[in-house]
C-alpha positions in Angstrom: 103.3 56.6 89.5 102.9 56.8 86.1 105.3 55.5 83.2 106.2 59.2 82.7 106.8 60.4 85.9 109.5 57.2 86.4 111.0 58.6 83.2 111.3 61.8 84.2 112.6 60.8 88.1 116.2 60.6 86.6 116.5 64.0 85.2 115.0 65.3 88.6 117.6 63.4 90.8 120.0 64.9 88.6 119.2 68.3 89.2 119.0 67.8 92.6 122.4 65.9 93.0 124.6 68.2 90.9 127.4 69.4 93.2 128.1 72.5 90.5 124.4 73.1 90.2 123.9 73.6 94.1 126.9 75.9 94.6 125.7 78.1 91.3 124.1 81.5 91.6 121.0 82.4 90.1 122.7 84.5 87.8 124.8 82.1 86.9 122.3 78.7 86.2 120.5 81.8 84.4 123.6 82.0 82.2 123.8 78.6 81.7 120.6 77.5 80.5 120.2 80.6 77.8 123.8 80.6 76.7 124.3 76.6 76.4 121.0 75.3 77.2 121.9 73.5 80.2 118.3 71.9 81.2 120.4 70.8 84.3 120.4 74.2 85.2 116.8 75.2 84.5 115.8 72.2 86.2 117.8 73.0 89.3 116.0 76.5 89.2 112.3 75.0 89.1 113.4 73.3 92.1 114.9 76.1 94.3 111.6 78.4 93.2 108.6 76.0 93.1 107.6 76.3 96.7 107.7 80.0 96.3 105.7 80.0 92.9 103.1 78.0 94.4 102.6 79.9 97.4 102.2 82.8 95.2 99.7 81.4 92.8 97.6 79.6 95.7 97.7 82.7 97.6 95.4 84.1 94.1 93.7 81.4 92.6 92.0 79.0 95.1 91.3 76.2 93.2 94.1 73.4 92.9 93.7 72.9 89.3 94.1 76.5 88.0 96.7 77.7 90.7 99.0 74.6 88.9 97.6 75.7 85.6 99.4 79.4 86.6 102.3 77.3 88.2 103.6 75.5 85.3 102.7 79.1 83.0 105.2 80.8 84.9 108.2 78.5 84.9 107.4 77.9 80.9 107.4 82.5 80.7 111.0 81.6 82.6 112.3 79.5 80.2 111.1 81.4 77.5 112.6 84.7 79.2 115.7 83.6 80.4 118.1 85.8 78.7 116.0 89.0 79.2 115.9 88.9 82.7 117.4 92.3 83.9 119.9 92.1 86.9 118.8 95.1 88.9 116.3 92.4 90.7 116.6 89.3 92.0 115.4 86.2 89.8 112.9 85.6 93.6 111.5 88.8 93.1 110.9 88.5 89.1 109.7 85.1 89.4 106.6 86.1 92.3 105.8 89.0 89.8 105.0 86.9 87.1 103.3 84.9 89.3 101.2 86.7 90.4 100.3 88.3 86.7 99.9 85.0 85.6 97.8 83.9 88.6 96.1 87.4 88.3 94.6 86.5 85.0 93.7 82.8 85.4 91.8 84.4 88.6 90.0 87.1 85.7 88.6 83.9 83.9 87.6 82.4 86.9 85.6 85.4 87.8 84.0 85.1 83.9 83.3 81.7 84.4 81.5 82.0 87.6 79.7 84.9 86.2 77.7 82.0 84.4 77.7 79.8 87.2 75.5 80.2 90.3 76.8 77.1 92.2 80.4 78.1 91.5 79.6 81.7 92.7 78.5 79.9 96.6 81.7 78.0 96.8 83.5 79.4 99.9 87.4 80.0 99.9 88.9 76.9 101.2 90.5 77.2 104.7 94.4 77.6 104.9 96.1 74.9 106.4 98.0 76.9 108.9 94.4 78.7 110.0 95.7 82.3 108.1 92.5 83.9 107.0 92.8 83.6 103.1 91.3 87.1 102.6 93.7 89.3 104.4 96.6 86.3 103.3 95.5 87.4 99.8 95.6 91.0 100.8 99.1 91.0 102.0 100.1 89.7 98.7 98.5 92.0 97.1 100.3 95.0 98.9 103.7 92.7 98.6 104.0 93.3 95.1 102.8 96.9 95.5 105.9 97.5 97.3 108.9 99.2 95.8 112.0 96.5 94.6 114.0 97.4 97.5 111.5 96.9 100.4 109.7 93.8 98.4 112.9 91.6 97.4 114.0 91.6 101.4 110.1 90.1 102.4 110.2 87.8 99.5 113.9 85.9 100.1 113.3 86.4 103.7 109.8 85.8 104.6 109.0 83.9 101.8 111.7 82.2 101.1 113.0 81.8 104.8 116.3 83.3 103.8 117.8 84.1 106.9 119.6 88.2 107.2 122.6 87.5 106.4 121.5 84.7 103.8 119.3 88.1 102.1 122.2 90.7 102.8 124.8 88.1 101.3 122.7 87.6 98.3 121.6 91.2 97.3 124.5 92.5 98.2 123.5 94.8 101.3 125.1 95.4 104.3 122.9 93.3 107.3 121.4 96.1 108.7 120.3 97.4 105.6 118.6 93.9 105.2 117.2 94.3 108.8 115.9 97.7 108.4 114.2 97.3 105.0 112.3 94.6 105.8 111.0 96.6 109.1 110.4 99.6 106.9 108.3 97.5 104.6 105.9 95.9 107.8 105.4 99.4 108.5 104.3 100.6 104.6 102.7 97.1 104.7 100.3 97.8 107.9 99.5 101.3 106.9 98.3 100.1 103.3 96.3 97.2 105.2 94.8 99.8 107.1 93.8 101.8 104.2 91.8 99.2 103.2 90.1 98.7 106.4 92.0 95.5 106.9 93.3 96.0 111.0 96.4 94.0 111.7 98.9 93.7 114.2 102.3 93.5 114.1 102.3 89.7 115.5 99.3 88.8 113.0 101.1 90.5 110.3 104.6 88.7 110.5 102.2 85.3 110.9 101.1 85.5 108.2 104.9 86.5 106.0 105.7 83.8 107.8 103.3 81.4 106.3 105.8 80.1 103.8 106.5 76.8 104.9 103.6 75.3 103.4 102.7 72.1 101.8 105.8 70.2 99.6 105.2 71.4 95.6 104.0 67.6 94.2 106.5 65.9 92.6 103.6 65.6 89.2 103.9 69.0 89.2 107.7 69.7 88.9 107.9 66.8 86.5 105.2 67.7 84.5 106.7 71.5 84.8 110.1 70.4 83.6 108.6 68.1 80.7 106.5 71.0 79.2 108.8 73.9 79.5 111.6 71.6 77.8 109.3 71.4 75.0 108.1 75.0 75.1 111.4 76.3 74.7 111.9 73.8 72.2 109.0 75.4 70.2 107.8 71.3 70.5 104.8 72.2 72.7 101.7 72.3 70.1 99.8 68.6 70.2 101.4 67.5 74.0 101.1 70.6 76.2 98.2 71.2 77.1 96.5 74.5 74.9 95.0 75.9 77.9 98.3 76.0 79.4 100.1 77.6 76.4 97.1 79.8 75.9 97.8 81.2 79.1 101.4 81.8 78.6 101.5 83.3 75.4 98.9 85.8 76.7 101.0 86.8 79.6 104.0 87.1 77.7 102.1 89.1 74.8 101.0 91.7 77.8 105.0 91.4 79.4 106.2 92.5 75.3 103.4 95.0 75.0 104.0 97.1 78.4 107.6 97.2 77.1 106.5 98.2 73.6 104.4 100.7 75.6 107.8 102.1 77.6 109.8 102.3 74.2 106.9 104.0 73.0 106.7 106.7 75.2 110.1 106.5 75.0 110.2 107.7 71.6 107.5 110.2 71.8 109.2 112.2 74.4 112.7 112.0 73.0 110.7 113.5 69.5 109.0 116.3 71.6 112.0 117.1 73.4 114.0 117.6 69.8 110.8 119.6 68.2 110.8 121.6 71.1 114.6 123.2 70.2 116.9 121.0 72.5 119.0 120.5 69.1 122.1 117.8 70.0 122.6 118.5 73.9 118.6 117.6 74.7 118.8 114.7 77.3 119.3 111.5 75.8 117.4 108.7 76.5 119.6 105.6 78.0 118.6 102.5 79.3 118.4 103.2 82.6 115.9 105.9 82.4 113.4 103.8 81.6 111.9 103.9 84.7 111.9 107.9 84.4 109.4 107.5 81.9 107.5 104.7 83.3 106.9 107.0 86.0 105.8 109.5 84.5 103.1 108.0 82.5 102.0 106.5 85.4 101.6 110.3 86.7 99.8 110.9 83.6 97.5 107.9 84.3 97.0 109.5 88.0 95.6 112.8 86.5 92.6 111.2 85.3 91.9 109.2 88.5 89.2 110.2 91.1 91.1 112.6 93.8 90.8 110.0 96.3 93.3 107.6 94.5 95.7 110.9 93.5 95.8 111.4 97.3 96.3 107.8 98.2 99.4 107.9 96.0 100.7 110.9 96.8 100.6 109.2 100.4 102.1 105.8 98.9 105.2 108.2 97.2 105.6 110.0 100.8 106.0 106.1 102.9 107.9 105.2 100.3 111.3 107.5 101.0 113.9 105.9 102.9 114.0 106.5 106.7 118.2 105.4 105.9 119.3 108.4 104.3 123.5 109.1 105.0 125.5 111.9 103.8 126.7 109.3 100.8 123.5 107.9 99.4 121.9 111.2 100.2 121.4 112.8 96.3 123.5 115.9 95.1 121.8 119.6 95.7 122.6 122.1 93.8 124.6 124.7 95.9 125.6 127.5 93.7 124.8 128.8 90.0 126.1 131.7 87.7 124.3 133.3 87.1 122.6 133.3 90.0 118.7 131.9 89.9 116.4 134.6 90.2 118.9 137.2 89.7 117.1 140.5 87.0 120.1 142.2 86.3 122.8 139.1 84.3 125.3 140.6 81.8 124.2 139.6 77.9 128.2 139.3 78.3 128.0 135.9 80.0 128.8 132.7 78.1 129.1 129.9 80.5 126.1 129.2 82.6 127.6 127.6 85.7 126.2 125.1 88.3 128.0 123.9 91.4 126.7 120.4 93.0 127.5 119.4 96.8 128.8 115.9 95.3 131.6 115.0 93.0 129.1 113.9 89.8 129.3 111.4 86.6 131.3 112.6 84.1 129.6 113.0 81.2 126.3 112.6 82.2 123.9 115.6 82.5 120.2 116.7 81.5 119.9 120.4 80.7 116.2 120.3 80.1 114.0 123.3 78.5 111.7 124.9 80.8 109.6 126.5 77.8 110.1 126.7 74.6 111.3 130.8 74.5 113.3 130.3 77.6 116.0 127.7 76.2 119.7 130.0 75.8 121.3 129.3 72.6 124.1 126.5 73.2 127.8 127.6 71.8 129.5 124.5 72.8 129.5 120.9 74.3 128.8 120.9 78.4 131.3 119.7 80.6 132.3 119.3 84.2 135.0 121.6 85.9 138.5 120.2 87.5 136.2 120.0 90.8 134.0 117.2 89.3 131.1 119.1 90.9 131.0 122.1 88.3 128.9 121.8 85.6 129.3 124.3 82.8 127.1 124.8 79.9 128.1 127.3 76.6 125.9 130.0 75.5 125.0 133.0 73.7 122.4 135.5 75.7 120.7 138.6 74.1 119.6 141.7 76.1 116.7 141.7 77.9 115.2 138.1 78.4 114.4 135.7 80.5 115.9 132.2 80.2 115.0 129.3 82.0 116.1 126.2 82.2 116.2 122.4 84.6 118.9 120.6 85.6 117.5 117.2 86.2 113.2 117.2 85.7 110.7 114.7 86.6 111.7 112.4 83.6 115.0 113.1 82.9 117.6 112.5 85.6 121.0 112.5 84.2 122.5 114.8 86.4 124.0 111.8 89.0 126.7 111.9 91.2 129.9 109.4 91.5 127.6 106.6 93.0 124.6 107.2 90.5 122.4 109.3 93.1 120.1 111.4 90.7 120.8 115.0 91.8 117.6 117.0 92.9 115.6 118.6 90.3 116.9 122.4 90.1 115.1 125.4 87.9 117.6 128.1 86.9 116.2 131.2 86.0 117.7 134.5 85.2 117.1 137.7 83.4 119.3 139.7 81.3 119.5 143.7 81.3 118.3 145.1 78.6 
């Protein structure tokens, strides 16, 4: 062993024998380490993750060497990330995405260098050690972190992980049989997907190989070495002693991690800008944090107009598997179940000054998306909108003329403000009407 692994053994029985440590949440070592830079509690999370940050990169990059290359890059984008990491998924889950990314684009400069290498191109993928063919192993992966947060976090702490049910439900919060029927909902989406891509697999085969996660012991080298460079990282102490391959790596994964969010603020801003140029004036939907993922999704539809029809079909088919087969009266979302005017009625009163919509769930106060339909359909707004006594009312002020059409959505496909008392977006709803002349 060398002189600074022995120097480093101290720091690692420390981690591992701190009583507060071991009893801590992620959240909270989280906490810790970017608040008061506790290495203590960094340390301790190298060593509850590094078996499942290793599977992940080996599972990608086949060669020893770069699959610890993407190991160490991942833990040094955690220490560097630490505060930023959202709570709406579990620090398992966020850790295996990067992961992946990171082993993602070691695998890209792999595939460059053997470009220019004819004996690298005939090396053959090394053999797992449990016999799991490393093809469709990779494969699974693949369709893993294809999954939606809900159905992947369960496989991950539970498969990966080798959380038991209750260990999973305890930890995200879920009741056990949500656990339990989540992760069978995901072997299903999983298997279909597999199939897609003319990978056959059974059940039995399938579950083998999310099973796969006891694998080799993460080295000891590797933690320390790990734990020494992301101390120094952080530190901003790295240039000259980690390697420059290793932070070459990281700051390029990070750069892509800052510029898709640049990208989401981005298209943030340009909507929120065509939304007040189109007339929406002070009651447009605003933009909060959480809809985020409104927009995200709807560039991604944008992207999905330009693919081959093939690919739109696939995920159209990916969107359809994807809705939960658990659907209950409470996390159902709200309907809209009356309007006044009515929607489609010809013959409204110029008189009326309150458009009216009625939900089938008490809704968030003060939250709403009255969203133009066109820009000639929009009624002038008299007032601020509001919810009724019932709490499923909402009521907007206006001013109609004679003899128009109006139009206008109560939720859309990016805007989803309309939510009801346990955050349930409402379902998108067009009200249209035309006055008498």
């Amino acid at each position: 062993m060398s002189v600074a692994s022995r120097c480093l053994l101290p720091v690692l029985r420390h981690a591992l024998g701190s009583p507060t440590a071991a009893g801590l949440t992620d959240a909270e070592l989280l906490e810790r380490y970017s608040c008061k830079q506790d290495e203590a509690a960094f340390e301790f999370l190298v060593l509850r993750y590094a078996t499942l940050v290793q599977r992940a990169c080996n599972e990608v990059v086949r060669d020893r060497h770069d699959a610890e290359d993407a190991f160490q890059a991942t833990f040094l984008i955690l220490a560097r990330k630490s505060a930023a990491i959202r709570g709406h998924e579990s620090l398992a889950a966020w850790l295996y995405r990067v992961a992946l990314r990171v082993a993602l684009r070691v695998q890209a400069g792999l595939r460059r260098r053997r470009a220019a290498s004819v004996d690298l191109d005939g090396l053959p993928l090394p053999p797992d050690v449990q016999g799991i063919d490393p093809e469709l192993s990779r494969f699974v992966h693949e369709e893993v972190q294809r999954l939606p947060v809900k159905y992947r976090t369960p496989i991950i702490l539970c498969y990966f992980q080798g959380r038991t049910h209750e260990q999973a439900a305890r930890e995200l919060n879920w009741p056990i049989g949500t656990v339990a029927g989540r992760l069978s909902r995901a072997r299903d989406l999983l298997r279909r997907r597999l199939t897609r891509r003319g990978v056959g697999i059974t059940t039995i085969t399938l579950t083998a190989v999310l099973s796969s996660h006891v694998a080799a012991a993460v080295p000891t080298r590797l933690i320390l070495c790990t734990l020494h460079a992301a101390r120094l990282f952080a530190s901003g102490q790295a240039a000259g002693v980690v390697s420059p391959h290793l932070i070459s790596l990281t700051e390029g994964v990070l750069r892509i991690m800052f510029l898709s969010k640049i990208k989401t603020v981005a298209a943030m801003l340009l909507v929120a800008f065509g939304l007040l140029a189109g007339g929406l004036g002070w009651w447009a939907t605003q933009l909060r944090a959480e809809e985020l993922r409104e927009v995200r999704a709807a560039a991604v539809a944008t992207a999905n107009a330009a693919l081959a029809p093939a690919q739109v079909v696939e995920e159209a088919v990916r969107e359809t598997e994807e809705a939960d087969d658990d659907l209950t009266i409470k996390n159902a979302p709200p309907v809209v179940v009356r309007t006044v005017p009515e929607s489609g009625a010809t013959d409204v009163n110029a008189s009326v000054n309150e458009l009216r919509v009625t939900y089938s769930k008490d809704m968030t106060d003060q939250s709403w998306s009255w969203s133009t339909a066109s820009a000639n359909t929009s009624p002038k707004t008299t007032g601020k909108p509001r919810y009724a006594n019932d709490k499923r009312t909402a009521i907007l002020p206006v001013k109609l003329e004679p003899g128009k059409t109006y139009a206008i959505w109560l939720n859309s496909e990016r805007f989803q403000n309309f939510k009801d008392a346990d955050g349930n977006p409402a379902v998108p709803y067009l009200l249209i009407f035309q006055t008498k002349k």
